[in-house]
N, C-alpha and C positions, 0 to 999 in steps of 0.2 A: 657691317656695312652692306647694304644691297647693291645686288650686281648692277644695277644700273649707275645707279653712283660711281662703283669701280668703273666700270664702261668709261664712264664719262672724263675719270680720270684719267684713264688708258689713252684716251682720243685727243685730251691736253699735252699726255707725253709725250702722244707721237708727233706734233708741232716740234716738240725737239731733239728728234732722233736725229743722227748723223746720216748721211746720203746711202741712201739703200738702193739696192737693184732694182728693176723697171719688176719684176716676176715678183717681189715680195711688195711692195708698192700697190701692184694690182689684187695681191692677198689681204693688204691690210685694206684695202678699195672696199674691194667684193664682201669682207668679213663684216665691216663697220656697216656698209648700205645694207646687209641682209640684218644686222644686229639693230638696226635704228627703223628700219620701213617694212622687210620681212621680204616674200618672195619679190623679183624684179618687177616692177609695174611699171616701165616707160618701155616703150616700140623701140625693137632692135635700129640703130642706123641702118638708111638704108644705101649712102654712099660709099661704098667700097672704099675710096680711098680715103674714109677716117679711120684713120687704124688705129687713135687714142681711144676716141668713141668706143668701138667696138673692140677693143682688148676690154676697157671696162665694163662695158655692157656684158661681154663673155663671163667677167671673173666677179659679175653679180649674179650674172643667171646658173652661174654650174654652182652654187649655194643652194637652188630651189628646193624647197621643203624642210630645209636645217630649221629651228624652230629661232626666232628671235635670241631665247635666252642661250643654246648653244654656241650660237652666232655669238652673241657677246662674250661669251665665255672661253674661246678659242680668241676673237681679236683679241680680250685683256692677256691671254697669253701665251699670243703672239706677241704684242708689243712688248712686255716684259721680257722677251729672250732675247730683243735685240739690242 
């Protein structure tokens, strides 16, 4: 099976994981977007007081240069541990 496939499976399972922490929430964020688009490509927010925004935007950009297929290879297991 190719990783993208699993990927994609991984990304159906995680629709039904039980309530995770805000911290691995924005690891499965940041893992999926660098696994599906590659390095961050949208402008930091620049309103301070979004702090959804910007924890997200954070836990895409400290991914930078992970290659896609790692990226996907860490969310599938990640999602599988939990």
């Amino acid at each position: 099976m190719s990783l993208q496939t699993l990927f994609e499976q991984a990304a159906a399972k995680s629709k039904t994981l039980p309530a995770q922490s805000n911290d691995i929430l924005l690891k499965i964020y940041g893992l999926y977007k660098q696994g599906s688009e590659g390095d961050v490509n949208i402008e930091k927010p620049t309103n301070f007081f979004d702090v959804v925004g910007n924890a997200k935007y954070n836990a895409w950009a400290e991914l930078k240069g992970i290659s896609k297929d790692e990226a996907q290879q860490k969310y599938i297991d990640l999602i599988n541990s939990l």
